[in-house]
N, C-alpha and C positions, 0 to 999 in steps of 0.2 A: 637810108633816107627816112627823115620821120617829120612830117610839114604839117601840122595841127594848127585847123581851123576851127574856132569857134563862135559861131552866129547864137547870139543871144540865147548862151544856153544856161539854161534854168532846170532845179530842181527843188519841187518843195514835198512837204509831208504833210500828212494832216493829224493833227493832236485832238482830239474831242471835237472840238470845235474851231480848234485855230488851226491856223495852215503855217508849217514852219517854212521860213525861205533860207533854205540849204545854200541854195547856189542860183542866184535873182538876176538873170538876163545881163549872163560875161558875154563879151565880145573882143575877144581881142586871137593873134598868129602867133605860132611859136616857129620860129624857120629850123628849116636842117640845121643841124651840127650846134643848136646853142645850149647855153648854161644859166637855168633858168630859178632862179629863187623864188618863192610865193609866201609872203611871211603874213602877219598879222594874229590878231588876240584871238585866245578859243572861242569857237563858235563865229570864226569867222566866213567860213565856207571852204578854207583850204582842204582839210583833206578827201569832202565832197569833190572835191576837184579834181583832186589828183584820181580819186575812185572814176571819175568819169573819164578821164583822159586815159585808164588802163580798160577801161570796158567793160567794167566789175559794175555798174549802174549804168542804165538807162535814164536819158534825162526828162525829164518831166514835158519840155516844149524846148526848142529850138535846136540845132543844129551842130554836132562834132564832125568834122570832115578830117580826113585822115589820110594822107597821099594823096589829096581825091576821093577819097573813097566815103563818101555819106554812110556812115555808121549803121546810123535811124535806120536804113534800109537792108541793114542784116540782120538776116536769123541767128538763132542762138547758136548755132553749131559753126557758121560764118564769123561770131562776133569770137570765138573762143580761140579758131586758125587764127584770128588776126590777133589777138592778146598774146597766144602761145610762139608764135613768130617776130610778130613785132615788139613786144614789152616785156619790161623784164621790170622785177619788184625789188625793193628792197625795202623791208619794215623794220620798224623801232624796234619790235621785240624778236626782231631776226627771224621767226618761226622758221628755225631748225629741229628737224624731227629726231628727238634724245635716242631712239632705238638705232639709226642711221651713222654710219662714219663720217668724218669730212668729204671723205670724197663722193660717200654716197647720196648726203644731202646735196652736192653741189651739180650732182644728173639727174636729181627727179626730174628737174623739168623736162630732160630727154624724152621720159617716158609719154610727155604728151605730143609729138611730131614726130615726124617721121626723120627720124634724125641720120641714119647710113652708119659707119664705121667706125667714126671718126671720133663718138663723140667723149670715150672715156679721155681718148689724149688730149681732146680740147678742155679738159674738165680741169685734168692735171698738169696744161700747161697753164691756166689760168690760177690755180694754187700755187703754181710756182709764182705767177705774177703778184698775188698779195703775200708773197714772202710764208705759205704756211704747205709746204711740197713736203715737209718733216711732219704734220699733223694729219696727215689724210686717214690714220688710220682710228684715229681719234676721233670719240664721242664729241659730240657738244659740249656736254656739259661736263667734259677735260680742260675746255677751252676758254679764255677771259672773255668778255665780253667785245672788247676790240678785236680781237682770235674772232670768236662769232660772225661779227657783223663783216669783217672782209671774207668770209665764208660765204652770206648771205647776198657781198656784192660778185664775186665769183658764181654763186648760181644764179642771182641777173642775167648774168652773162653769156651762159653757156650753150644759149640757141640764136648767139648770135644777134640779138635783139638790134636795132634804130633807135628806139627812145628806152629810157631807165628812169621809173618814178621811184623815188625815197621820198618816205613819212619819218619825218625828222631822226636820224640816221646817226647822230652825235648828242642824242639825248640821253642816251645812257653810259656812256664812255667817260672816259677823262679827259681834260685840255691836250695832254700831249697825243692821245690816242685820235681826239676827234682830229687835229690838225695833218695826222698821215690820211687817216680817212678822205678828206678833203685832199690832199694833193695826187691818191689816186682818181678820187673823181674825174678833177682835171688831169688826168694823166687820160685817161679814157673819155674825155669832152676832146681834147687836143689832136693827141695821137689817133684816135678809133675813130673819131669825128661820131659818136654816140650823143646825141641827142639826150639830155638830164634835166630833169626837172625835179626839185629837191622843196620839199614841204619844210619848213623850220622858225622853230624859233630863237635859232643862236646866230647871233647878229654876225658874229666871226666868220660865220658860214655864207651867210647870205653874202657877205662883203666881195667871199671869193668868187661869187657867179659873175656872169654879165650882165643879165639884166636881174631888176626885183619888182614883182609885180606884189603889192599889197592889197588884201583882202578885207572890208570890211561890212559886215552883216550880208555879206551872200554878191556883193559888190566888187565891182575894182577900182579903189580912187586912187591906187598911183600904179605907175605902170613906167620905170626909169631903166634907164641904160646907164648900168655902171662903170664910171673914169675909174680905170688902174690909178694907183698915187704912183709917180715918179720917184726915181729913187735916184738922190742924188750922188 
């Protein structure tokens, strides 16, 4: 389950004198199980967003509620259980640690929960799911960049997470590459009912979510539910 609520939550900075508006009084739900796109031009506030939806920021004034759970009202060691359980990352530049194997990078996160027995087979049945059970024993930087990044979505994965933030996730790949990427997502939005919210600016991508929420100067001026096209 992952039901993020957010009440006018805001984040600014302050630059000498001016106050930057990161993320300017959003208000909008994201319910269990969806597939949530958040697009618009740099310095729109999107990946302030997504930093605040994984727990990695504290907002400057109003409200992230999260299962229920009023955020604002956890300590740091509360907010870190609830990142390390509940969310799981996947970034642009993958940040997979080159000293680490596949399979090693894809249980760090073990090492922060209390994970039980289970967790090297869950590691490496989830290598098998993005098709790289042959690379485990392989460096990163053995591996393409599409190699990588389902690497990267596989350690998302690995404690089991509710929701998965990506910062644009197909920025660095090729057309055909980014296009598997995506139909794992939705494989894991579908079947796993994972909760995904996907930062981007490739419109190919956003198309495949259900809803897109646009971003503009710390703002949301659109906020749409997207029609499948029919196929005739």
């Amino acid at each position: 389950m992952a039901h993020l609520q957010l009440d006018d939550l805001t984040k600014h900075y302050k630059q000498g004198k001016s106050v930057i508006r990161a993320l300017d009084g959003v208000t909008l739900e994201i319910d269990d199980g969806e597939f949530v796109a958040v697009v618009g031009r740099s310095g729109s506030g999107k990946t302030t967003m997504l930093d605040m939806l994984g727990l990695l920021l504290r907002p400057t004034a109003g409200r992230l509620i999260m299962d229920g759970t009023d955020t604002g009202k956890l300590g740091d060691r509360e907010l870190a259980h609830l990142r390390g359980t509940k969310v799981g990352f996947v970034f642009q530049e993958y940040n997979l640690l080159p000293s680490l194997n596949v399979l090693e990078n894809v249980m760090l996160p073990l090492r922060y929960v209390n994970d039980g027995k289970d967790g090297r087979k869950r590691a490496e049945d989830l290598l098998e799911r993005v098709d790289l059970s042959d690379r485990i024993r392989h460096k990163a930087t053995e591996l393409s960049g599409g190699q990588q990044q389902r690497v990267a979505i596989a350690r998302s994965m690995v404690n089991r997470p509710s929701l998965i933030l990506l910062d644009e996730p197909t920025g660095a790949v090729d057309t055909e590459t980014a296009q598997q990427l995506v139909a794992l997502l939705k494989s894991l939005n579908e079947q796993d009912r994972v909760t995904i919210v996907v930062v981007t600016h490739d419109l190919d991508v956003a198309a495949e979510a259900k809803r897109q929420i646009r971003l503009k100067d710390g703002k949301v001026i659109a906020d749409d539910v997207v029609t499948p096209i029919a196929v005739a």
